[in-house]
C-alpha positions in Angstrom: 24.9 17.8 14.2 24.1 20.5 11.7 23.1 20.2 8.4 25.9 21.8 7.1 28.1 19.3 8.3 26.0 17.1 5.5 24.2 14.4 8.0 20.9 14.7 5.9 23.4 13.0 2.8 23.7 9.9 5.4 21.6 7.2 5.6 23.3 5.3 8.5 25.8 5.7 10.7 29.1 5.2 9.9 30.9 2.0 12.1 33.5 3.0 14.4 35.7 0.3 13.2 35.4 0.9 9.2 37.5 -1.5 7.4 39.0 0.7 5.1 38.8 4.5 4.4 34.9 5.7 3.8 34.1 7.5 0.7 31.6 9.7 -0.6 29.1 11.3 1.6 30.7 9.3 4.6 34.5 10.2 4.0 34.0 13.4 7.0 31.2 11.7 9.1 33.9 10.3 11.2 32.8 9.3 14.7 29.2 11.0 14.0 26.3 10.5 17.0 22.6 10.8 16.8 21.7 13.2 19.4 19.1 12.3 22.0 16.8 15.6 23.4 15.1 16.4 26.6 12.5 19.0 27.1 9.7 19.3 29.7 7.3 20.8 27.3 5.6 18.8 25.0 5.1 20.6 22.2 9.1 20.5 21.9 9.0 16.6 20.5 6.7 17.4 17.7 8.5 20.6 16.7 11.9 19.7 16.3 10.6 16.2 14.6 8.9 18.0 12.2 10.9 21.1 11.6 14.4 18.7 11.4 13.1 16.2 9.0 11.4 18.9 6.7 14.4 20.6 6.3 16.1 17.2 5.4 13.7 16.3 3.1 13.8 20.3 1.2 17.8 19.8 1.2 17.2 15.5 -0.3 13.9 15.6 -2.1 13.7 19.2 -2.4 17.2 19.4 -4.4 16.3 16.3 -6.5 13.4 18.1 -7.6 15.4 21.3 -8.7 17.4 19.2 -10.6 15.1 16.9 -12.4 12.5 18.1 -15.4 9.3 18.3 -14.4 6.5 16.0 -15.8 3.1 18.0 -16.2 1.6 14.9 -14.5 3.5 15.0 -11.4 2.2 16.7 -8.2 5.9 17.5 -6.3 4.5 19.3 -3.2 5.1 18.0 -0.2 1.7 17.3 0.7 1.1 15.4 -2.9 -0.8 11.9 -2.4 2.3 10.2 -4.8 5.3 11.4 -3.3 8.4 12.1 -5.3 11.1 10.4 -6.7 9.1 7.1 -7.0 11.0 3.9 -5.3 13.6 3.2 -7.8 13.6 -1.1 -6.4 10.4 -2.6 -7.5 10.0 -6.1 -7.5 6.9 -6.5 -10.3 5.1 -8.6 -12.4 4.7 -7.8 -16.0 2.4 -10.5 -18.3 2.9 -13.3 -15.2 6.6 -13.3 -15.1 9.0 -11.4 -12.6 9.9 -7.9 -14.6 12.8 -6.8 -12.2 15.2 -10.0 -12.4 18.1 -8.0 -12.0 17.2 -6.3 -8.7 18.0 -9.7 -7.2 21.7 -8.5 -7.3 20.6 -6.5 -4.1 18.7 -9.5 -3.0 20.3 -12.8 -3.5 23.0 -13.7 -0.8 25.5 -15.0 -2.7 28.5 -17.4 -0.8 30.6 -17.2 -3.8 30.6 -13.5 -3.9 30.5 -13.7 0.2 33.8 -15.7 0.5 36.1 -13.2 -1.6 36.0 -10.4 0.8 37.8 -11.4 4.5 37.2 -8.1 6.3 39.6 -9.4 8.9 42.4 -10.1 6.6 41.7 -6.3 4.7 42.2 -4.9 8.9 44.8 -6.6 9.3 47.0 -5.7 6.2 45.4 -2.4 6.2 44.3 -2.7 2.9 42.6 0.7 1.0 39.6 0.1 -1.1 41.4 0.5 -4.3 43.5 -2.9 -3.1 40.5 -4.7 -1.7 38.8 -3.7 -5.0 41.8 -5.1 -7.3 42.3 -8.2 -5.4 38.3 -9.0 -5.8 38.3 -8.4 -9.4 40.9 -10.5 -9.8 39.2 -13.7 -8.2 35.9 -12.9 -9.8 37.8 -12.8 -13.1 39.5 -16.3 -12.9 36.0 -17.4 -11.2 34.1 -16.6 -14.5 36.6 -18.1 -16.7 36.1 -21.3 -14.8 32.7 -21.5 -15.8 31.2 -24.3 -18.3 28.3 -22.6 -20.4 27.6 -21.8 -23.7 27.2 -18.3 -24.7 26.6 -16.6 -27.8 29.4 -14.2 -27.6 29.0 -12.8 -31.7 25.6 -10.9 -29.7 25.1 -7.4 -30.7 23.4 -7.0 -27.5 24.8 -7.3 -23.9 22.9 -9.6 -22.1 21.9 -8.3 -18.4 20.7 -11.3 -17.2 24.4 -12.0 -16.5 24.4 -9.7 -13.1 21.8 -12.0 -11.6 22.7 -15.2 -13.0 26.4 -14.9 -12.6 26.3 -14.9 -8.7 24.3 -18.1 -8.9 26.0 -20.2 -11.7 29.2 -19.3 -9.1 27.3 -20.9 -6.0 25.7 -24.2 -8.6 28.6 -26.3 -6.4 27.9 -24.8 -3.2 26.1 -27.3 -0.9 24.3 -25.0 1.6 22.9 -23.3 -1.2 22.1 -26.7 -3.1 20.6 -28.0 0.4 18.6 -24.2 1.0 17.3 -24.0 -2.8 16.1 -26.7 -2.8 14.2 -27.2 0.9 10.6 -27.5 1.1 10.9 -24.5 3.1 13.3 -22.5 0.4 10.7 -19.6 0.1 9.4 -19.3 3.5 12.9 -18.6 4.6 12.7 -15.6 2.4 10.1 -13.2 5.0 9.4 -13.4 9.1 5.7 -13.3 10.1 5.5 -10.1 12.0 2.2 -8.1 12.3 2.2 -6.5 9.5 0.9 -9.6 7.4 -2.8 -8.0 7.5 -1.7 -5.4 5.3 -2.2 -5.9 2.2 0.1 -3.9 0.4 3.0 -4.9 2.5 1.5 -8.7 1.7 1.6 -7.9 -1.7 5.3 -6.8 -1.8 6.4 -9.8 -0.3 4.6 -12.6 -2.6 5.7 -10.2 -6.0 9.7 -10.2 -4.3 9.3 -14.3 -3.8 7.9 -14.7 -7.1 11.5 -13.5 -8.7 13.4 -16.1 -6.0 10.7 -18.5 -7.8 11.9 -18.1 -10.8 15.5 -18.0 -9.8 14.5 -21.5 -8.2 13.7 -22.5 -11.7 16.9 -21.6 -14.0 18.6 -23.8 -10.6 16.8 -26.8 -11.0 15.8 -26.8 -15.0 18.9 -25.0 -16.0 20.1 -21.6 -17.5 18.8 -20.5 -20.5 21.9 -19.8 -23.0 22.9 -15.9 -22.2 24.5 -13.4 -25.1 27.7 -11.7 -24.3 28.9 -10.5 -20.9 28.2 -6.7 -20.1 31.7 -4.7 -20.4 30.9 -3.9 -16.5 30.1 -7.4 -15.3 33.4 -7.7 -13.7 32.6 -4.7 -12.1 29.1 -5.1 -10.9 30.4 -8.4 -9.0 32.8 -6.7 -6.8 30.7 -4.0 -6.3 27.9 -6.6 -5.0 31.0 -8.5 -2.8 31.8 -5.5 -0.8 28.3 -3.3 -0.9 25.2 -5.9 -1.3 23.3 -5.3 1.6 22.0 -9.5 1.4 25.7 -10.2 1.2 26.7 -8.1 4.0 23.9 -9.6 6.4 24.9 -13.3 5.0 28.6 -12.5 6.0 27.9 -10.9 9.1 26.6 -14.0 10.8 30.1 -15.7 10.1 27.7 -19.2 9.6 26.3 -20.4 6.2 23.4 -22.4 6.4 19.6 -22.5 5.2 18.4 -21.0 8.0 21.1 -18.0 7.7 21.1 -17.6 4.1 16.8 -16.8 4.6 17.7 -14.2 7.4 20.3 -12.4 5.2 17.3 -11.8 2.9 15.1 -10.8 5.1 17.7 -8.2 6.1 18.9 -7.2 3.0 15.1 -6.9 2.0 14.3 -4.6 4.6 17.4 -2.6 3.7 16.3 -2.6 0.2 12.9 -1.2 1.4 14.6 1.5 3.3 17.0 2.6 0.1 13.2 3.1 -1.3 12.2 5.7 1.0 11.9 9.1 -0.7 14.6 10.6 1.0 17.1 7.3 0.4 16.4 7.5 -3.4 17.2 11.1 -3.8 20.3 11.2 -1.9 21.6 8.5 -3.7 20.6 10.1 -7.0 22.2 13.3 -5.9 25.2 11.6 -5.1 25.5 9.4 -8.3 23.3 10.7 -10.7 20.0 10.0 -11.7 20.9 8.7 -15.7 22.5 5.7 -13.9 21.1 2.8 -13.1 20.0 2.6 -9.6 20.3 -0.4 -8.1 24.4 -0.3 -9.2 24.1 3.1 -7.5 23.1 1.7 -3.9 25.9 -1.0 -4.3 28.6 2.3 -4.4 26.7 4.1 -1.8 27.0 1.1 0.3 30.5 0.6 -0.2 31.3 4.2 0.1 29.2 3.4 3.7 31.2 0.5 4.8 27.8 -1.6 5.0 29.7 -4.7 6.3 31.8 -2.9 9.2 28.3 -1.3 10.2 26.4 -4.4 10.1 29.3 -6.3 12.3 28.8 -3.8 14.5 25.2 -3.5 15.2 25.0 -7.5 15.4 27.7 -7.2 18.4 25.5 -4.5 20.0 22.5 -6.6 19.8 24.3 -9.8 20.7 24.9 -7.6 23.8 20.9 -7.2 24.1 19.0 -9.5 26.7 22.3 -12.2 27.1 21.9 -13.1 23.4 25.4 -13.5 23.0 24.7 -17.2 25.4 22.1 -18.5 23.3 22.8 -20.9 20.8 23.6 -20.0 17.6 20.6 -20.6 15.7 18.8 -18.8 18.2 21.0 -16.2 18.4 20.8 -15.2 14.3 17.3 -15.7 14.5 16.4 -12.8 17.6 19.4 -10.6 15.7 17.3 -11.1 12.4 14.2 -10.7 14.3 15.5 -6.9 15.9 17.2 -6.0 12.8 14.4 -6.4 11.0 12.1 -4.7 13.3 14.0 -2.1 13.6 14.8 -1.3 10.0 10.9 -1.5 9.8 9.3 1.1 12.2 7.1 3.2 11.0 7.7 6.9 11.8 4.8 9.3 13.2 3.1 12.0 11.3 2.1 15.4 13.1 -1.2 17.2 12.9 0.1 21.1 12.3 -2.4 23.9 12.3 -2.6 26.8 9.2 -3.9 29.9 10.2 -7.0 28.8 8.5 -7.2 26.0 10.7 -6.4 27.8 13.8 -9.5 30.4 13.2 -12.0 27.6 12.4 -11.3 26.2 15.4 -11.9 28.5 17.2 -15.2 29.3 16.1 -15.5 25.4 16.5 -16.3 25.0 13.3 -12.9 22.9 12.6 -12.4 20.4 9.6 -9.6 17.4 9.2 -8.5 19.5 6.0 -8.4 22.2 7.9 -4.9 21.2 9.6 -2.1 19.3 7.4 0.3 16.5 8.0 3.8 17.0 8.8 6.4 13.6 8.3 8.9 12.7 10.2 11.9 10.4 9.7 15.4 12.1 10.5 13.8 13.2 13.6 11.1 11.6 15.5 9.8 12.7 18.8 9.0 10.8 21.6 5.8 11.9 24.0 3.1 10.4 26.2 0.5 8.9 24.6 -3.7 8.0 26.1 -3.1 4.4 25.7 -0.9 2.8 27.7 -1.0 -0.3 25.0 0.4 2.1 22.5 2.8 3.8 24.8 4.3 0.5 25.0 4.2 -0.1 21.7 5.7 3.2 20.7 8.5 3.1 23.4 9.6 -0.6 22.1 9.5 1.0 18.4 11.1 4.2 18.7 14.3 2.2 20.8 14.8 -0.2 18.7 15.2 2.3 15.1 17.3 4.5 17.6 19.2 1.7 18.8 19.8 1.1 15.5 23.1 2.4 13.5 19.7 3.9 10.4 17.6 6.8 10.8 16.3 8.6 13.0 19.1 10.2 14.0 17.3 13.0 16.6 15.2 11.5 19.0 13.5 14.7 21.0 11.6 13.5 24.1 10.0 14.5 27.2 10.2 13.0 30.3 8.9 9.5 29.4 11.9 8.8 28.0 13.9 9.5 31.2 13.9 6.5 32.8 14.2 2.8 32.0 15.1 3.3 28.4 18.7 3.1 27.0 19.2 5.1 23.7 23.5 4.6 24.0 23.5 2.1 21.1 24.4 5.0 18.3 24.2 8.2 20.6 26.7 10.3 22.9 25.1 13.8 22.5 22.4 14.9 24.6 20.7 18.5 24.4 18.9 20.0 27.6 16.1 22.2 26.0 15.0 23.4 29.1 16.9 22.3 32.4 14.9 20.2 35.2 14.5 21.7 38.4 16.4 18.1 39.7 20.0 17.6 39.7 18.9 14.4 39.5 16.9 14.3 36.7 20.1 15.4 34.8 21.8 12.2 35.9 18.7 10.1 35.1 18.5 12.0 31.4 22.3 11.5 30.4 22.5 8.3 32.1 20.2 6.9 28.5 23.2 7.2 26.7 25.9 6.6 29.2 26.0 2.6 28.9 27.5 -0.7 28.8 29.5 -0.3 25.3 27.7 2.6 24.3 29.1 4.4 21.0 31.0 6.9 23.1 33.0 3.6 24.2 32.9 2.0 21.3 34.4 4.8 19.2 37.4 5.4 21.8 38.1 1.6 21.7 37.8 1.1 17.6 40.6 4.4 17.9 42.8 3.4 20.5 43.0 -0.5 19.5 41.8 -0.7 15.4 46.0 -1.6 15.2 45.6 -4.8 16.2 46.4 -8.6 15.0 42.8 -9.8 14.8 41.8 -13.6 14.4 38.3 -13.8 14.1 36.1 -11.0 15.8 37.1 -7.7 16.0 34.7 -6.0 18.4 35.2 -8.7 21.2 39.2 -9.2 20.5 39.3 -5.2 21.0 37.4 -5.2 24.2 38.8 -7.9 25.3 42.8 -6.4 24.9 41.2 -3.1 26.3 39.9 -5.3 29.8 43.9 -6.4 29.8 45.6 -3.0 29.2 43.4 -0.3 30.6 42.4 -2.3 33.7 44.8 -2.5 37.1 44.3 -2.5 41.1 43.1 1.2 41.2 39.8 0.3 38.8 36.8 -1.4 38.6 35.1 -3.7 36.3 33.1 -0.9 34.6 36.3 -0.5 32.7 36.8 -0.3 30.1 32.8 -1.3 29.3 31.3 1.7 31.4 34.0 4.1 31.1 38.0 4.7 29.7 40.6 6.4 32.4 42.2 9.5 31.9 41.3 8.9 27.6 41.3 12.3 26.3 39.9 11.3 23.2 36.1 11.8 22.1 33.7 12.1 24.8 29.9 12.2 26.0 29.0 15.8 24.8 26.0 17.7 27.0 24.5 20.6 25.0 22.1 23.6 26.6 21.3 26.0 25.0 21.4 29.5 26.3 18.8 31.7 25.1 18.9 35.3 25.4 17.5 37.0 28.2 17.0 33.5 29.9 17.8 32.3 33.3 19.2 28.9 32.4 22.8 29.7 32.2 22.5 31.0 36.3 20.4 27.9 36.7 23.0 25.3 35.1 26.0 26.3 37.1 23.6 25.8 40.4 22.6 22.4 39.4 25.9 21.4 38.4 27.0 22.4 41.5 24.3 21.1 43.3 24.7 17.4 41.4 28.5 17.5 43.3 26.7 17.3 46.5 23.1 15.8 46.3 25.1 12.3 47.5 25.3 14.2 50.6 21.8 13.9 51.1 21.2 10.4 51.0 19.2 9.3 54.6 18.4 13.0 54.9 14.7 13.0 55.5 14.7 16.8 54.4 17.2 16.8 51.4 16.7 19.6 49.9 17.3 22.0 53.0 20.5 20.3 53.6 21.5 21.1 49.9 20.3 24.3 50.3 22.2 25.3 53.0 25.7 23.7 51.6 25.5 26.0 48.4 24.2 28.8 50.5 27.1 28.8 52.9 29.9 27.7 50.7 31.2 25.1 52.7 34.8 24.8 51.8 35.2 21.7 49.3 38.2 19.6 51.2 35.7 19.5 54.4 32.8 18.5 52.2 35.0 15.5 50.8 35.3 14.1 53.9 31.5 13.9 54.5 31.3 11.9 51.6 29.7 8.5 51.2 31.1 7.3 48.6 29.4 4.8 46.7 31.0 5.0 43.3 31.6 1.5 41.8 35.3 2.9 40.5 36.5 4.4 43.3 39.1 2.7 44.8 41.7 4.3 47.8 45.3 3.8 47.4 46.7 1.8 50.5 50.4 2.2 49.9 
């Protein structure tokens, strides 16, 4: 993944099933991977996190900057204490009353607006955008019509309170939204306890954002107040929120309307709010869009141009996957997928100490200060390293897997050896990079075996190619693995297929990167460890393995004798009897 290939212009990953062409900054990110990275030395982790997402930030934030006039008041140095752009989606409070009403159209999980786009039905008449586009503006047109309000329509003014209002004066006849507005419990559905409720900033958010559901609460039960003419784009503005609201989306993707779902598809669309108000979200959607227009419609098109819903559907499949969720009752089951998605779209990424020169020398002559060194970010790349508590090593591990396991940034995890074992990264990754090579052929295995999984994205992206073409009924994912189990399955495999692994696919593939420097030794040392990994089965109840390897790839011991010393244990390997 190089930056030329534009990944620091993506904010997730696109789905490998998109429901109809991807635009924008995702129309050539077609079957895109993170890229997981292993080196023994662990200074490796902090560099490349630190060096990667700098130079994404100086071709986001950095471009932004070039482009926007500069306000004498405005510190725009990296290392300024108000970073720039500002977060474009505030939720405030201006003379005791909610200031940002219209932000709710990111925000408010409309079933009107949810029921006019059958992602199913657009797969299945391979509809483009344009169509799906045409056919919503159409409903939403007859839908307004049918509404019974007054309105002064001789306004000079436009009245924006339409995008808010509209969505709910559609859902005034919906009964799960009747029954969830209102609950006694309507705005405690709207945020999970987690642990950061001590914060008080975070705290502070979160009462501000359930102050505008408040007032939405109100205009439901006391009534509208009488709105001026329609804006010339409301039509508009609707279909964008149908197909790229991220609260929409979520409320959709559980495929169950109810009080309990339509809190979690806040508390999603929330979070992905918060994350379209990171530094580097809001520039690259300004960059894409422009900064003159009005923000909030701008994430809606980035969204759409994303395929938000097909990349939703297909992280809540991967994490139905996760710890047998997919038995649990339903409830259950939308609450843990809320819970992860939420968690994940919530880490916090690490900041590096990095040493000046200045630094460096006062150190030395131990007379070292804290402003002495300086704080690098990360966020497209994050690195991954032991750590002197083994509380927050847990901690970290849990963290950095879930936002890796997750289809949103980061999209480089570099790591040493901790992450070797027991952790699965396959979720959104089939590239792995080899910084240095092990001494182990079997640290190689244990490395790329992270992202060579049940379902992993390799699989996932070979099954969405091979099998997008079919008549689906309900659920895409399982309907396409479950026609792959029937057609790529017979007496000579095994169950792994076609969850573990394709036959004979030639399509896209795990991809294993080392790089060769100049001078080094590792290109000599790769072809003996790959040649070692064919035989190191050999060894198994050897109590001196390593000679016995040693003297197989010292003697060349002709390949059709070594086959019959194998024991084969392979899970796939099945002998023809006939």
């Amino acid at each position: 993944m190089a930056f030329e290939d534009e990944a620091h212009k993506l904010l997730w990953l696109p789905p490998s099933l998109p429901y109809y062409e991807p635009q924008g900054p995702y129309k050539h990110a077609k079957n895109f991977s993170k890229i997981l990275v292993f080196s023994a030395w662990e200074m490796v982790p902090r560099a490349i996190a630190t060096l990667l997402s700098y130079e994404s930030e100086r071709l986001s934030i950095g471009e932004l900057i070039k482009r926007t006039p500069k306000n004498k008041k405005e510190n725009r140095s990296y290392f300024a204490k108000n970073r720039f752009p500002n977060p474009r989606i505030k939720f405030a409070i201006k003379d005791d009353e909610p200031a940002n009403m219209n932000h709710l159209c990111l925000a408010y999980p409309s079933v009107t607006l949810m029921n006019l786009f059958d992602p199913i039905d657009a797969l299945n008449q391979q509809l483009s955008l344009s169509e799906i586009k045409d056919k919503v503006r159409n409903d939403i047109k007859d839908l307004l019509d049918q509404l019974e309000m007054p309105v002064i329509e001789d306004s000079n003014r436009q009245d924006e309170r339409w995008y808010y209002l509209a969505p709910m004066l559609l859902d005034l006849d919906n009964e799960k939204v009747n029954d969830w507005i209102r609950s006694d419990e309507f705005l405690s559905t709207l945020s999970l306890e987690d642990d950061s409720q001590d914060e008080a900033q975070i705290k502070s958010d979160k009462l501000v954002f359930i102050k505008h559901f408040e007032k939405l609460k109100d205009y439901y039960l006391n009534g509208i107040p009488v709105l001026g003419r329609k804006p010339d784009d409301l039509v508009e503005v609707l279909t964008d929120m149908v197909l790229g609201s991220p609260t929409i989306s979520a409320l959709r993707m559980f495929n169950h309307v109810n009080s309990a779902t339509l809190g979690y598809a806040v508390q999603i669309g929330k979070s992905i709010i918060d994350r379209f108000n990171t530094q580097e979200a809001t520039a690259v959607v300004e960059l894409e869009y422009g900064s003159r227009k009005v923000h909030w419609k701008s994430i809606l098109k980035y969204s759409i141009d994303g395929n938000i819903q097909a990349m939703m559907d297909e992280y809540r499949h991967m994490l139905l996957e996760e710890g047998g969720l997919k038995n649990v009752e339903i409830h259950q089951q939308n609450l843990e997928v809320t819970k992860k998605m939420v968690k994940g779209l919530n880490a916090h990424s690490a900041s590096y100490n990095v040493d000046t020169y200045q630094g460096f020398k006062q150190r030395a002559k131990g007379k070292s200060k804290e402003q002495d060194s300086m704080k690098m970010r990360t966020n497209f790349a994050v690195g991954f390293l032991n750590v002197k508590s083994q509380e927050s090593s847990d901690q970290r591990k849990d963290s950095i897997r879930l936002a890796f396991n997750s289809p949103f940034r980061p999209f480089v995890l570099a790591t040493t050896s901790i992450g070797q074992e027991g952790l699965d990264f396959h979720y959104y990754c089939r590239k792995i990079v080899h910084w240095n090579l092990p001494s182990n052929p079997i640290d190689i295995e244990q490395r790329e075996g992270r992202i060579n999984r049940y379902k992993g994205l390799v699989i996932r992206q070979n099954i969405a190619e091979k099998y997008k073409d079919l008549e689906f009924q309900s659920d895409a994912w399982k309907e396409m693995f479950d026609e792959a189990n029937t057609q790529e399955r017979n007496q000579m495999t095994s169950e792994l297929v076609p969850y573990w692994c394709l036959p004979n696919h030639e399509g896209i593939k795990i991809e294993r990167h080392v790089p060769m420097y100049p001078m080094s030794k590792d290109g000599a040392k790769y072809e003996r460890l790959i040649k070692i990994l064919t035989l190191y089965r050999l060894s198994l109840g050897q109590s001196r393995q390593e000679e016995l390897l040693e003297y197989l790839f010292e003697n060349q011991v002709d390949e059709e004798k070594l086959k019959d010393l194998f024991i084969n244990l392979s899970p796939y390997y099945k002998r023809a009897i006939f």
